[in-house]
ZAMARGU-4260 file (C-alpha; in steps of 0.2 Angstrom, whole numbers, plus 5000, padded with zeros to 4 digits):
<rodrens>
0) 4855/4876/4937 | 4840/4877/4926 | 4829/4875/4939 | 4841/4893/4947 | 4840/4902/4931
5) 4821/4901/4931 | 4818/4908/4947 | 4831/4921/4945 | 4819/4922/4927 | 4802/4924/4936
10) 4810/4936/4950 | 4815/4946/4936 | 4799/4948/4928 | 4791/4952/4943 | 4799/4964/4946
15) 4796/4971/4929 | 4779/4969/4932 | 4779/4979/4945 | 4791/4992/4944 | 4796/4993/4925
20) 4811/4989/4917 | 4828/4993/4924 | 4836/5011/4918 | 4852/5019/4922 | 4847/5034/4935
25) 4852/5050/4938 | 4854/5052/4957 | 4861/5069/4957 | 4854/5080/4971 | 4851/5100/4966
30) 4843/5112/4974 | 4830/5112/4960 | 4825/5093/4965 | 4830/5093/4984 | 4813/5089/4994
35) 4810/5093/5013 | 4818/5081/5024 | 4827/5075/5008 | 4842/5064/5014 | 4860/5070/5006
40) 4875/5057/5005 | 4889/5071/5007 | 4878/5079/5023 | 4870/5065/5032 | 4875/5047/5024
45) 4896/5047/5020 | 4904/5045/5037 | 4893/5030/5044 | 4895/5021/5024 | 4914/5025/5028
50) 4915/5018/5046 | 4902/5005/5044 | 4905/4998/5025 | 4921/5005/5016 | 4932/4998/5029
55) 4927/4981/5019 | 4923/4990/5002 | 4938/5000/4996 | 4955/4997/4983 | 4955/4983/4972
60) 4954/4969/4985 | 4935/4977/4987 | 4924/4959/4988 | 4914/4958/4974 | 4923/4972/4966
65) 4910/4984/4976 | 4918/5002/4979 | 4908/5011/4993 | 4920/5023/4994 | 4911/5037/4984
70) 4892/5040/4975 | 4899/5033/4958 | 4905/5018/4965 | 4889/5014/4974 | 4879/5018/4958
75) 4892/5008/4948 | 4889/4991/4959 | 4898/4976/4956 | 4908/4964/4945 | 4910/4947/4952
80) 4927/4946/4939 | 4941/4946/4953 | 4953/4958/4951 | 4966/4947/4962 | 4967/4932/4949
85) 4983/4920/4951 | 4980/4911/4937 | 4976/4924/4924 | 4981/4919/4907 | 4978/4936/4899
90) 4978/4953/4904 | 4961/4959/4910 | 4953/4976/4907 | 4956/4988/4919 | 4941/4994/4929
95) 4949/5009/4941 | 4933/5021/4947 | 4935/5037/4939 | 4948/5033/4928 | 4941/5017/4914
100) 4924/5022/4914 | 4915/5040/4918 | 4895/5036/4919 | 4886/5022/4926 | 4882/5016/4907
105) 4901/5013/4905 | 4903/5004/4920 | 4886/4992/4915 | 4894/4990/4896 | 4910/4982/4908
110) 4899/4971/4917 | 4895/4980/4931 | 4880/4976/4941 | 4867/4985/4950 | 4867/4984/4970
115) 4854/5000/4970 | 4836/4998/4962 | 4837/5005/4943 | 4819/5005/4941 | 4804/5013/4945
120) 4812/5026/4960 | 4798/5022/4974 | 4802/5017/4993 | 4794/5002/4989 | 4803/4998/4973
125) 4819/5004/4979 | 4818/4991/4993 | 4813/4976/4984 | 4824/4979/4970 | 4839/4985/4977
130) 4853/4973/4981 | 4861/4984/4995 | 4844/4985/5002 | 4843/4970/5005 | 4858/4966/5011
135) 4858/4979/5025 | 4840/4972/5029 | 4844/4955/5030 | 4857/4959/5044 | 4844/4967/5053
140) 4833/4953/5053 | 4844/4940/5057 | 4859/4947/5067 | 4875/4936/5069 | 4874/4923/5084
145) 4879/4929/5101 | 4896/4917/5102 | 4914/4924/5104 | 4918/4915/5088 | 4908/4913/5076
150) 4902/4895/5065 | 4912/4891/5052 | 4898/4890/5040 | 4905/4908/5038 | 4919/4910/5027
155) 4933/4923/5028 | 4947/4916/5018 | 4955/4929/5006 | 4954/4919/4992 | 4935/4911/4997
160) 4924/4910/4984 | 4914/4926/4982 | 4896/4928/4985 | 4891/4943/4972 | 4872/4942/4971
165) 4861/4951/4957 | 4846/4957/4965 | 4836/4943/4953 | 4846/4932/4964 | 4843/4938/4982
170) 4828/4926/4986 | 4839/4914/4984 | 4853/4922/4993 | 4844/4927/5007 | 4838/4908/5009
175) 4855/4902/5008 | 4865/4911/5018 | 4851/4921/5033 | 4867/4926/5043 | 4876/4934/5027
180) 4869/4951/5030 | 4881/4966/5028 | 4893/4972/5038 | 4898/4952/5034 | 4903/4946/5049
185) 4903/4961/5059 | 4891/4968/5074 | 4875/4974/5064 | 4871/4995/5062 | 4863/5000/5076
190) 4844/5005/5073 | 4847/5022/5069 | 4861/5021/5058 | 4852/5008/5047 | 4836/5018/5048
195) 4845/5032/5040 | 4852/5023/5025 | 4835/5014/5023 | 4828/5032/5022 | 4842/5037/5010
200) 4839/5021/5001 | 4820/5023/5000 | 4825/5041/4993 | 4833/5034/4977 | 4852/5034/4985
205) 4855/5053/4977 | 4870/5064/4982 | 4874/5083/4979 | 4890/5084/4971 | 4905/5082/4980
210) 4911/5099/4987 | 4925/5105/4975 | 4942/5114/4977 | 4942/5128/4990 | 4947/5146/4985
215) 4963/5143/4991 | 4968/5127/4985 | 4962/5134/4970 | 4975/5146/4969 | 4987/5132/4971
220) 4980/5122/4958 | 4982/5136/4944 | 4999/5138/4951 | 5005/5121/4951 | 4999/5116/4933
225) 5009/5132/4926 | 5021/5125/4934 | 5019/5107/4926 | 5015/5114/4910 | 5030/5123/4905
230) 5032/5122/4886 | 5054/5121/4889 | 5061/5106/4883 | 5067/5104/4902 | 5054/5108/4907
235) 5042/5095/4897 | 5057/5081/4901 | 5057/5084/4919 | 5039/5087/4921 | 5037/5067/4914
240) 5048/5063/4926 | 5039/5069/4938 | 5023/5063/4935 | 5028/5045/4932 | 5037/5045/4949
245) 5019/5054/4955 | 5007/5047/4949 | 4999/5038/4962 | 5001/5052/4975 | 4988/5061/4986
250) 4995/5077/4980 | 4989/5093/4996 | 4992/5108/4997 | 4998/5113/5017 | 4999/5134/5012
255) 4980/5130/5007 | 4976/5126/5026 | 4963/5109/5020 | 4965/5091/5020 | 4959/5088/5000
260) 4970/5078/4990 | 4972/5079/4973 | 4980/5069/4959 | 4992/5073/4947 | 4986/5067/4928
265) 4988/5067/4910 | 4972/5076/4902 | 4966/5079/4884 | 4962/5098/4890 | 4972/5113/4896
270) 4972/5119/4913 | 4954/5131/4913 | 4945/5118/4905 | 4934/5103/4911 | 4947/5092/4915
275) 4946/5075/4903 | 4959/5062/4912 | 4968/5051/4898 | 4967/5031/4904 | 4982/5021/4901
280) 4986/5005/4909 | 5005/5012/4915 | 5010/5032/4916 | 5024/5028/4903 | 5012/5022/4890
285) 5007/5032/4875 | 4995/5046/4879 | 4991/5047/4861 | 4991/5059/4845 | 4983/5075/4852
290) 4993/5086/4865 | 4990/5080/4884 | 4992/5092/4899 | 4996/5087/4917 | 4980/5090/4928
295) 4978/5092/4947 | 4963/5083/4950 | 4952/5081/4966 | 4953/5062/4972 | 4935/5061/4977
300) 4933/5044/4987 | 4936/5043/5003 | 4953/5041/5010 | 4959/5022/5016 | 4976/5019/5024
305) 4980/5005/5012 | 4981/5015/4997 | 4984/5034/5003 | 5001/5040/5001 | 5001/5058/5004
310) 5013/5072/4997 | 5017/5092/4998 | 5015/5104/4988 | 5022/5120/4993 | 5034/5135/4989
315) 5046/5126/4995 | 5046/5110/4985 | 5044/5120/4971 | 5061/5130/4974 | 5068/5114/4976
320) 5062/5106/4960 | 5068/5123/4949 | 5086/5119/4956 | 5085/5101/4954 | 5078/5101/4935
325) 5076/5120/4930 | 5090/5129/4934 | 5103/5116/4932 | 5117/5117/4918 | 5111/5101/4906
330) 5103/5102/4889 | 5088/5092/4883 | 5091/5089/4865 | 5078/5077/4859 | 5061/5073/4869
335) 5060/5055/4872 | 5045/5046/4864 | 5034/5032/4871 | 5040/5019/4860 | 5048/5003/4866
340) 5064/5011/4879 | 5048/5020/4888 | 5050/5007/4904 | 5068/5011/4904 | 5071/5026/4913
345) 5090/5026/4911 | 5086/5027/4894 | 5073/5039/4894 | 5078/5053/4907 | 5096/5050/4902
350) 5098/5068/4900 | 5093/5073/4916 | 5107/5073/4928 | 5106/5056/4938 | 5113/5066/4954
355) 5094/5077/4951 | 5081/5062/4950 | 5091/5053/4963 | 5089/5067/4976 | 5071/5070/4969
360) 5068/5053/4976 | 5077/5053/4991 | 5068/5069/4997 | 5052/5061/5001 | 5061/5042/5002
365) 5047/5036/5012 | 5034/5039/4997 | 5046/5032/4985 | 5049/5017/4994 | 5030/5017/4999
370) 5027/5015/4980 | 5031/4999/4980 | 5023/4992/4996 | 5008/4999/4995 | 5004/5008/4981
375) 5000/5000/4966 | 4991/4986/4973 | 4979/4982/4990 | 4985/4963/4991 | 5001/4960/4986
380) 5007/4943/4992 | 5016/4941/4974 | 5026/4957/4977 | 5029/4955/4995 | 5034/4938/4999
385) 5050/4942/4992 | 5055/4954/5006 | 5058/4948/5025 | 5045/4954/5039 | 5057/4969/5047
390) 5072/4978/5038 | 5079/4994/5039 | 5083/5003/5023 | 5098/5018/5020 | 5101/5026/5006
395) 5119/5029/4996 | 5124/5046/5001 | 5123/5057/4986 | 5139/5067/4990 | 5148/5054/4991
400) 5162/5054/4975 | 5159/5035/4974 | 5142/5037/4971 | 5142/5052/4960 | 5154/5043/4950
405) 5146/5028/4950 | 5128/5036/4943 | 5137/5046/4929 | 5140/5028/4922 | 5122/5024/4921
410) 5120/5030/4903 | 5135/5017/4899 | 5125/5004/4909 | 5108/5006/4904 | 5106/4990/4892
415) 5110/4982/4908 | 5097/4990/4918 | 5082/4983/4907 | 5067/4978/4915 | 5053/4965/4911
420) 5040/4977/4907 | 5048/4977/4889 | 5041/4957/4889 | 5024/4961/4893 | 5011/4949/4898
425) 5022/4933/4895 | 5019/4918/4899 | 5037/4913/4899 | 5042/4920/4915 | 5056/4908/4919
430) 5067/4909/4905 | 5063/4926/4906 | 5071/4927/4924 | 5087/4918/4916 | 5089/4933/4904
435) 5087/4946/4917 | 5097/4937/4929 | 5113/4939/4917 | 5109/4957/4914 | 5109/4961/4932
440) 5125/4951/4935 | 5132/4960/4922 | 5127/4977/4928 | 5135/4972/4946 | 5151/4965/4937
445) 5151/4983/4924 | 5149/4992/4943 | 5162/4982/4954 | 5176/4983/4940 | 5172/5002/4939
450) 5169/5008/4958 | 5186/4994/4960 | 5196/5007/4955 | 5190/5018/4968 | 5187/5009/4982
455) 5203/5002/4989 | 5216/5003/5004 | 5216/5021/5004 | 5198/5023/4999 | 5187/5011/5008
460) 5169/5008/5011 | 5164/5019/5027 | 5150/5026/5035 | 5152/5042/5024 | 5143/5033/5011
465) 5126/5031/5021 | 5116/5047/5014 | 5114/5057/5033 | 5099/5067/5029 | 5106/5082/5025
470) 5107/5081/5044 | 5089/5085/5047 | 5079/5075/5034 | 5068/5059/5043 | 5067/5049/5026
475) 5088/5046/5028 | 5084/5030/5035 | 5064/5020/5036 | 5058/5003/5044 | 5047/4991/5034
480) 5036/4976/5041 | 5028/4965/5029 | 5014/4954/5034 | 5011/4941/5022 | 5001/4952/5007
485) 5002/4970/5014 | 5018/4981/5023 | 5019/4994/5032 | 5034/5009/5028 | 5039/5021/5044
490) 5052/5034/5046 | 5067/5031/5057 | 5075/5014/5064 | 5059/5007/5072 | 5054/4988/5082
495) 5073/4985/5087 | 5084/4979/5076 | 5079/4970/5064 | 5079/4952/5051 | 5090/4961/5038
500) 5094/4980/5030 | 5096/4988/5013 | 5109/5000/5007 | 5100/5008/4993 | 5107/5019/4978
505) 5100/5028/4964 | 5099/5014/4951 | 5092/5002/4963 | 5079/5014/4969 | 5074/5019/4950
510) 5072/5001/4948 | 5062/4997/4962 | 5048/5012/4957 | 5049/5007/4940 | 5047/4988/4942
515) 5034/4988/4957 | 5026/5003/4954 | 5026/5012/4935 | 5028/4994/4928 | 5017/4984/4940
520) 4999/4982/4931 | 4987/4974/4944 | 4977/4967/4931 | 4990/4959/4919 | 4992/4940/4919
525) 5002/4929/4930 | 5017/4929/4921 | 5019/4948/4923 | 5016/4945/4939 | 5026/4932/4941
530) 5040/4939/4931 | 5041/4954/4942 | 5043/4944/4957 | 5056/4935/4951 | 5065/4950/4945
535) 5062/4959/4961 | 5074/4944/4970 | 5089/4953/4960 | 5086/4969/4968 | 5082/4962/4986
540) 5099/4955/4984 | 5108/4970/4976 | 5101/4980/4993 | 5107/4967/5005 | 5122/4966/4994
545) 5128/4986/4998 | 5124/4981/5016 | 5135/4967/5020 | 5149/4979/5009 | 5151/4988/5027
550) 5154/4971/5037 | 5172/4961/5039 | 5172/4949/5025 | 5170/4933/5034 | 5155/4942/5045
555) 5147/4947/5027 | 5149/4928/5020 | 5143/4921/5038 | 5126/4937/5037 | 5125/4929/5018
560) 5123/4911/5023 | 5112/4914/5036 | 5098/4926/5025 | 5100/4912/5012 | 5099/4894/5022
565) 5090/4881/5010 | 5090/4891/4994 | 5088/4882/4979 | 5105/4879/4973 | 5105/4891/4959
570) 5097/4905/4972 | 5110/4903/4984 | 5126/4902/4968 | 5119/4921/4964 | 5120/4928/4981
575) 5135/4921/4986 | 5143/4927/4967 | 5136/4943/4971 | 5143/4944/4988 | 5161/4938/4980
580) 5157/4956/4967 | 5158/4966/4983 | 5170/4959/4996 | 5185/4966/5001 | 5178/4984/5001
585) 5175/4989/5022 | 5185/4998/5029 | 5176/5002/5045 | 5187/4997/5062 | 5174/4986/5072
590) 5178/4985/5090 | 5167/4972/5098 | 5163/4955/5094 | 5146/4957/5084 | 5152/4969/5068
595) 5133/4967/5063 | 5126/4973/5078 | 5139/4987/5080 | 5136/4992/5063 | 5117/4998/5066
600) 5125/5007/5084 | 5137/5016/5072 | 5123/5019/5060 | 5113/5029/5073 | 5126/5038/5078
605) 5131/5045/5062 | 5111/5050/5059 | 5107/5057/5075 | 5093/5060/5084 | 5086/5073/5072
610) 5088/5061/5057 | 5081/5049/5069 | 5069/5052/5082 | 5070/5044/5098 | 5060/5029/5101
615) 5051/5028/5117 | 5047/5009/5118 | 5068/5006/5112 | 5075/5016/5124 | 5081/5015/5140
620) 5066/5022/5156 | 5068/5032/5171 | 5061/5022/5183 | 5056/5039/5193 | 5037/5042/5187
625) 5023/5034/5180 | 5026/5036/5163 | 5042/5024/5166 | 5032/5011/5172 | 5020/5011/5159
630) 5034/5014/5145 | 5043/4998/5156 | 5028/4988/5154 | 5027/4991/5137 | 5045/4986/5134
635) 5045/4970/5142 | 5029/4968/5130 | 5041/4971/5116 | 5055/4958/5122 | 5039/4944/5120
640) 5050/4932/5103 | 5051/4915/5099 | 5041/4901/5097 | 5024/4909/5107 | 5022/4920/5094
645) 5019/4907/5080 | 5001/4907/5090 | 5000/4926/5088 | 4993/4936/5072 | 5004/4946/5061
650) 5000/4965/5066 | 4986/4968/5080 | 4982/4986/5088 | 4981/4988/5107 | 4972/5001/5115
655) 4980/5006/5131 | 4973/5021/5145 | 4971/5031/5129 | 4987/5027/5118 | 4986/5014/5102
660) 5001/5004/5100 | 5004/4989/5084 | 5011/4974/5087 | 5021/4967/5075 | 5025/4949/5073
665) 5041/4948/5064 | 5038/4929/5055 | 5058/4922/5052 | 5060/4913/5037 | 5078/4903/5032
670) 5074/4913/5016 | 5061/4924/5005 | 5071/4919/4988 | 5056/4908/4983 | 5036/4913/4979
675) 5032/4894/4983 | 5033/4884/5002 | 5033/4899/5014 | 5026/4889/5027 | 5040/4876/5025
680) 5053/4892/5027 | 5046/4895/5044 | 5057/4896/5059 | 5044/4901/5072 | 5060/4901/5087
685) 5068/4915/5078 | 5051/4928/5077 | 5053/4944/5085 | 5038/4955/5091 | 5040/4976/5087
690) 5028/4987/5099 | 5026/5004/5087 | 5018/5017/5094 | 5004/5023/5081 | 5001/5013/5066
695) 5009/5000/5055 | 4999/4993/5045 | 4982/4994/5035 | 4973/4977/5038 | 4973/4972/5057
700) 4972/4955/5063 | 4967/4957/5079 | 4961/4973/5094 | 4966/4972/5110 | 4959/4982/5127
705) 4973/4983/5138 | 4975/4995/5154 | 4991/5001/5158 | 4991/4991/5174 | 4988/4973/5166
710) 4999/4974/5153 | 5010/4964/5162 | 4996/4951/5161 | 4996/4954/5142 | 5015/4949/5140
715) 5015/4934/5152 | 4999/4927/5142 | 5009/4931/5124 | 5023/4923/5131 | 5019/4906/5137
720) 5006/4905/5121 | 5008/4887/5116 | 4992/4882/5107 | 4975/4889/5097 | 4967/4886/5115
725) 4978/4896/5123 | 4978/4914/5111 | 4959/4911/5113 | 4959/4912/5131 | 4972/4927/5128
730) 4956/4936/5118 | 4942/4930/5130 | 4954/4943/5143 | 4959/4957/5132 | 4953/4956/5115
735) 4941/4965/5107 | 4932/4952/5094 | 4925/4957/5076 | 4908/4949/5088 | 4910/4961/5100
740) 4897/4971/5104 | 4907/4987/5107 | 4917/4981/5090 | 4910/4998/5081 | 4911/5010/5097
745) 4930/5004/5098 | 4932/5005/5081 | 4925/5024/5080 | 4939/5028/5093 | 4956/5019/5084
750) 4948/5029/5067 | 4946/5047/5076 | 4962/5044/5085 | 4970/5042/5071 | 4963/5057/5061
755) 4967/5067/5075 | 4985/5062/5081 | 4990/5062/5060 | 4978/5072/5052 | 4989/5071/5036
760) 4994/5051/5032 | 4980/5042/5042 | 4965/5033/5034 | 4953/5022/5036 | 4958/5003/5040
765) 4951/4987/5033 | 4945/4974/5043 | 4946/4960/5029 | 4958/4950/5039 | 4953/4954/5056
770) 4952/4935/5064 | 4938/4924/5068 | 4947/4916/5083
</rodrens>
């Protein structure tokens, strides 16, 4: 080490020697200080760092905490603190781009690094002393071998030790690891493209700044903050509620014809003024002393599919939101503060009328119940682990008398509905599940003993109590797939049916938000973490819970045993009490042997089709044309489960004559009731594969070439898979390898087709877990 530190000592004076010291730069580009043939990020340089380098280098899960996803994160560099940290004793500072620090000196005053050169701004110098340089270079001069698979001296493990060189460390680097050159582990730049980020590098690294609002979105924007800024006490009360439910949108503007997102903050100054965002750690937390405005402001990196959850702005929603909060008979009489209640929205929003933020939510269902699986965070193994690989989720009808009765006792139950954000960062997170484990059973006793009295002979649980989409409204009814650490939420009932489904109401879905999404702080310690997965098992349960309330009572109990086989004894004493709360409540008339099957058939029937769109690859083809073939073939691909797909990744993307489709591997578990042993939970007979058409997922494991007329080939190979060796020779046919040579032209295609089938929602992937295999 000392010998380490005195060469990273002498490369440091060197370079001092003969560049000068290091200085924070100003690489702004202005027409006053533009050159001929002066290289511009926004005009020349942005698309080929998207496609070549942020699809590694975005969100949180960035390596090296290295954001390429804008100017200010390149000129920010790198932290090698991971944000991901399991065994974080204490909360860590939060380091969002654009949000903890404004200037580059912040960002150094929180540890940051340098990866451009901040001395003496010469080609020379900002070769030599520029860490980005270098690495770039270093792929150039030693390309990755020409293998299929490459060595394992290469390391692509999620949690790998992270390589986060200085550039006093680089010799070093570069002597150590000669393959290790960026893209890691991918095909190198082609010569052009890395002549033109060496000539932007050589140039200083300078950008013009990012194009603002358009005229017209403009327009909106002035609209849209007098309509969040209104001084009524409603007004102020709703307009909290909105923002802490909105927080994390990308907010657009469809009237305004442009695909700019914006988001929706908390800012020390009114609309008209330089807008001065207000950085807290959660949207409930005090905003201080001083008046705070809400803020549109322009999200300014580039759009990743992992994080971007888009959501309209138009005349429309905002005619909906005067009715839902404005124009509604309720007064407001005291505006909450942000004291100790202000994680509890029962408490908080208590005089807003539960029936208004429950349709608020349901409105755009598949944002809020997005929130929770991608939103807050970019790996979240903690959170999701406690969800099965494919449900289907329904929401409570809001029409219903049962529900509407059941949500104007919230107030009455809202010491019930606590959640662990009230404890902090502790590091007690068992007996705090203990605690919360009582309240929740409490809440569901406090709610059988009051919707008993409704729910009887003559007033049973039927189909009228599944929300129906107002009969035209798509987010009545969404599919999720979870792959380990990420997920995936699409309208309709999608992949076939599917491990388990959720029956979701208004105090479960405010829960949900408020635990996984306002609540969850990526960079608290592990007992929040923990903590909040723990709790989240309640409200898994509570969903499945209202599901089984629609199946024969021996069918429920037998559904029950089967989603909780070897659950730790007090695991599997819960579900079974809280199945015993809810028995005795369907009164639907099965007429086939398989209630739980019949059930999903009655489901889409009381939908229908509008609710739910058809699904090519799960419905019946005419065998009269082409398109039937290829949709058979494609069908027969879908009906590839069992024990074969244990060889198979979790999500991969198949290219077929022009068409992308993911496949899903639905992993079975005997349960997800427990953060610890999921490999032992494995029942790799019972795994299911769901073909989607489009996208499903951020993080592919795998890409696959595969004409029409071979996918037949395709399935037989996936379904006889029954080693390592034999999904290897599956790739060596149809993949599409991160060593391929035509790796980037392939992934230029999946990236434009996606852009350009949904202009809206898609974003760019990450290859982070694609497979060396």
């Amino acid at each position: 080490m000392v010998i380490l530190g005195g060469c990273a000592a002498y490369t440091t004076y060197q370079l001092d020697q003969q560049f000068g010291a290091p200085t924070v730069q100003d690489r702004t580009l202005t027409d006053s200080t533009a050159t001929a043939g002066q290289i511009d990020y926004h005009g020349d340089v942005k698309d080929l760092l998207d496609r070549r380098c942020v699809v590694c280098h975005a969100c949180y899960d960035a390596p090296c905490q290295l954001k390429l996803t804008a100017p200010e994160g390149i000129d920010r560099g790198a932290n090698a603190t991971k944000v991901y940290d399991g065994g974080r004793l204490r909360a860590a500072f939060p380091t969002r781009l654009f949000i903890d620090g404004q200037t580059t000196a912040d960002w150094r005053d929180k540890g940051f690094y340098p990866v451009l050169n901040e001395r003496e701004q010469t080609p020379a110098a900002n070769a030599r002393g520029g860490v980005l340089y270098r690495l770039l270079n270093l792929k150039q001069a030693a390309p990755p071998p020409s293998s299929p698979i490459l060595p394992d001296s290469y390391d692509f493990a999620l949690d790998r030790k992270q390589q986060c060189p200085q550039i006093d460390d680089m010799d070093a680097y570069e002597r150590k690891y000669p393959l290790w050159g960026m893209p890691y582990g991918l095909p190198a730049l082609s010569t052009q493209e890395f002549a033109t980020l060496e000539a932007w590098l050589a140039q200083g690294a300078r950008s013009s700044p990012a194009p603002g609002p358009t005229p017209e979105e403009v327009q909106q924007i002035v609209t849209w903050e007098t309509f969040f800024n209104n001084e009524t006490s409603k007004g102020r009360l709703a307009n909290r509620y909105i923002y802490e439910h909105l927080f994390l949108a990308h907010l657009h503007f469809p009237q305004a014809g442009s695909q700019h997102f914006f988001r929706l903050v908390r800012s020390m100054t009114p609309p008209g003024e330089p807008l001065r965002e207000i950085a807290t750690r959660r949207p409930y937390d005090d905003p201080g002393p001083e008046p705070f405005y809400y803020r549109l402001r322009k999200v300014e990196e580039t759009i990743t599919e992992k994080n971007h959850m888009p959501y309209a702005l138009d005349t429309t929603r905002m005619k909906r939101w005067n009715t839902l909060f404005l124009d509604r008979d309720y007064r407001v009489t005291t505006l909450p503060g942000y004291g100790d209640s202000a994680a509890n929205p029962f408490v908080i929003f208590r005089e807003i009328p539960a029936d208004s933020r429950y349709r608020f939510m349901l409105d755009e269902a598949e944002f809020t119940i997005m929130g929770f699986i991608k939103g807050p965070v970019c790996r979240g193994q903690v959170s999701l682990n406690v969800i099965t690989d494919h449900f289907w989720v329904v929401f409570a009808n809001p029409d219903s008398p049962t529900a509407r009765a059941g949500n104007e006792q919230l107030a009455d139950m809202a010491d019930f509905l606590r959640l662990p954000a009230e404890e902090g960062s502790t590091l007690r997170p068992l007996s705090a599940w203990l605690k919360y484990s009582k309240l929740q059973k409490g809440y569901l006793e406090a709610k059988a003993t009051y919707l008993g009295k409704r729910l009887n002979e003559t007033n049973p649980i039927t189909l009228d109590l599944v929300w129906d989409g107002d009969g035209n409204n798509q987010n009545a009814a969404l599919t999720v797939f979870r792959h380990y650490d990420s997920a995936a939420v699409l309208k309709g009932l999608r992949g076939g049916r599917p491990q388990t489904a959720w029956l979701i109401g208004y105090p479960l879905l405010e829960r949900i938000h408020y635990l996984l999404v306002a609540d969850f702080d990526v960079y608290g310690n592990v007992g929040h973490q923990l903590l909040s997965r723990l709790y989240m098992d309640f409200l898994r349960m509570e969903g499945e819970m209202n599901f089984l309330a629609f199946l024969p009572d021996d069918v429920a109990q037998a559904t029950l045993s089967n989603w909780y086989r070897d659950a730790t004894s007090h695991v599997a004493d819960y579900a079974n009490a809280l199945q015993t709360i809810s028995a005795d409540a369907s009164g639907i008339a099965y007429r086939t042997d398989d209630p739980f099957m019949e059930f999903f058939s009655l489901l889409e029937a009381r939908l229908g089709p509008k609710v739910i769109a058809p699904d090519p690859v799960y419905q019946s083809a005419s065998p009269s044309t082409r398109q039937a073939s290829a949709q058979t073939a494609i069908q027969d691909l879908a009906a590839v489960r069992g024990s074969a797909l244990e060889w198979f990744p979790e999500l991969a993307l198949l290219r077929s004559d022009g068409k992308v489709y993911s496949l899903v591997n639905n992993i079975a578990h005997t349960n997800v009731a427990s953060l610890f042993g999921e490999k032992k939970r494995l029942i790799p007979k019972e795994q299911t594969l769901s073909v989607i058409p489009g996208f499903a997922g951020s993080y592919p494991n795998v890409m696959l070439e595969v004409p029409a007329g071979k996918l037949p080939a395709l399935t037989a190979a996936m379904a006889s898979l029954a080693s390592e060796a034999d999904f290897r020779h599956l790739l060596d046919d149809f993949g599409v390898r991160r060593t391929n040579p035509q790796f980037w032209a392939y992934s230029d295609w999946l990236l434009d087709y996606y852009a350009s089938t949904q202009p809206v929602e898609s974003g760019l992937l990450d290859y982070n877990r694609l497979d060396n295999r």
